[in-house]
matplotlib code that plots the C-alpha trace (Angstrom):
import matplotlib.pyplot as plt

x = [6.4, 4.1, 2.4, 1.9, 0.2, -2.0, -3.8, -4.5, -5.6, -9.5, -9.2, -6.3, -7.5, -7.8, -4.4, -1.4, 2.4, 4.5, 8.5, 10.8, 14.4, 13.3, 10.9, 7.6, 4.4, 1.1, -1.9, -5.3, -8.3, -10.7, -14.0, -15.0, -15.1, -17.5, -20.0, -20.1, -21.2, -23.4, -25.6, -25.5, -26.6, -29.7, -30.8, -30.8, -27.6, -26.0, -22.9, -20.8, -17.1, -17.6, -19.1, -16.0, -13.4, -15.3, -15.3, -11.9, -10.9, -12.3, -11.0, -9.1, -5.9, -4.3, -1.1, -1.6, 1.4, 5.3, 8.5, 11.9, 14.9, 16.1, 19.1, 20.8, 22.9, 20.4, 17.4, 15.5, 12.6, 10.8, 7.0, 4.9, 0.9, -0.3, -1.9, -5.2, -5.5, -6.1, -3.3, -0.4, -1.4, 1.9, 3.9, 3.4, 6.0, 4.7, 7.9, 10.9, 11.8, 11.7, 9.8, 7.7, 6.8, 5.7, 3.6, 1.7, 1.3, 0.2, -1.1, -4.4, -5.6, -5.7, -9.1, -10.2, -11.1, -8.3, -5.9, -6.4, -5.8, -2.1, 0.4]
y = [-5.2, -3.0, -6.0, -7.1, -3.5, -3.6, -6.6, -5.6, -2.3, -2.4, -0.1, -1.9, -5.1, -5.2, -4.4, -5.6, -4.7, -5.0, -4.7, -4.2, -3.1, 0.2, 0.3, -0.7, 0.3, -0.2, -1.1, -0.3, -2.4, -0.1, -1.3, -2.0, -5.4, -6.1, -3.3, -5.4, -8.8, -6.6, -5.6, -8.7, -10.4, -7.6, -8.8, -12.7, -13.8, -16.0, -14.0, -16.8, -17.7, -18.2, -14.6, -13.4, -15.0, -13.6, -10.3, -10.5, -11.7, -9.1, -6.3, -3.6, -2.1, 1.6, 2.9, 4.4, 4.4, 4.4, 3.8, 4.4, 4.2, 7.5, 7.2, 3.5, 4.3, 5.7, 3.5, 6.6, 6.0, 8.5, 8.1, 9.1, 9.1, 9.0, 12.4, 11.8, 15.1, 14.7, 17.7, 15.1, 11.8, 10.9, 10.7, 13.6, 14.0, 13.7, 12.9, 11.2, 9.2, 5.3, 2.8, 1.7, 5.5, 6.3, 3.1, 3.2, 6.8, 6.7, 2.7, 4.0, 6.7, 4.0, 3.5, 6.8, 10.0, 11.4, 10.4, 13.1, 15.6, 13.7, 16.8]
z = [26.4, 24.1, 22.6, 26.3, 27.2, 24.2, 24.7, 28.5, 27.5, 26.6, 23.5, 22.0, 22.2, 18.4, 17.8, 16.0, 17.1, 14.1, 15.5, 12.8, 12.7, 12.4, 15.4, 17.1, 15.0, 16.7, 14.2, 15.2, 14.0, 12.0, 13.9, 16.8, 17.0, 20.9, 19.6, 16.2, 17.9, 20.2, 16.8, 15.5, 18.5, 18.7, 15.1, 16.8, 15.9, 18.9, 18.4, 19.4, 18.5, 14.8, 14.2, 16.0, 14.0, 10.8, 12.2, 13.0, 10.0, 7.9, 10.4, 8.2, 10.1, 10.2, 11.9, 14.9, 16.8, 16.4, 18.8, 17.0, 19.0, 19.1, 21.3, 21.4, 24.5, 26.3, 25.1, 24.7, 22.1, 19.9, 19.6, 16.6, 16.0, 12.6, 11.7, 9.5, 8.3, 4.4, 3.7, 6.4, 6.4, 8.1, 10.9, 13.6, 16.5, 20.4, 21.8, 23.4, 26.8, 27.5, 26.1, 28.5, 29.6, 26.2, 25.7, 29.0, 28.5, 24.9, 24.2, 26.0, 24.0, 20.7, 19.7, 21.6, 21.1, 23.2, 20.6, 18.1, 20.6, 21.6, 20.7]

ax = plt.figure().add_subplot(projection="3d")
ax.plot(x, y, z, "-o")
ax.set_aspect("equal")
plt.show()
């Protein structure tokens, strides 16, 4: 369900969705992959499938979201954003209800703006 809400969501096209026994960690590309073609295209390359593939394959990831099951019995799910201030640089609470509340709510602001000011 989260890896089928990232790839419709524009910003999180780029993503990867690593589920583990310990939860659901959303990966966010470190580039912007269409606005990369876009200047490459402008300097006269045909930006076509093969620049894509090299851009994508040289696309460097960072954590941006986490889902950890915080109550089995009542599939309640904790969500996380990683906190890039150089003194944290970990996990920072936002908070706790179903899965696929927290990921429509929170899969959107990825690759945004709006995501450093999720509390």
């Amino acid at each position: 369900m989260v890896r089928t809400l990232a790839a419709t969501e524009p910003k999180t096209r780029y993503t990867i969705v690593d589920i583990t026994a310990r939860g659901i960690v959303v990966y966010a590309a470190d580039d912007d992959v269409e606005a990369r073609i876009r200047m490459m295209a402008a300097f006269g390359d045909p930006a076509g499938e093969e620049s894509r593939l090299f851009i994508m394959q040289h696309l460097k990831y960072e954590p941006m979201l986490r889902f950890t099951l915080s109550d089995p019995a009542g599939r309640t799910f904790r969500a996380d954003r990683w906190c890039f201030r150089g003194s944290i640089d970990d996990w920072f609470p936002l908070e706790i209800g179903p899965l696929a509340e927290l990921a429509a709510k929170l899969l959107p602001h990825v690759g945004s703006e709006t995501f450093f000011n999720l509390m």
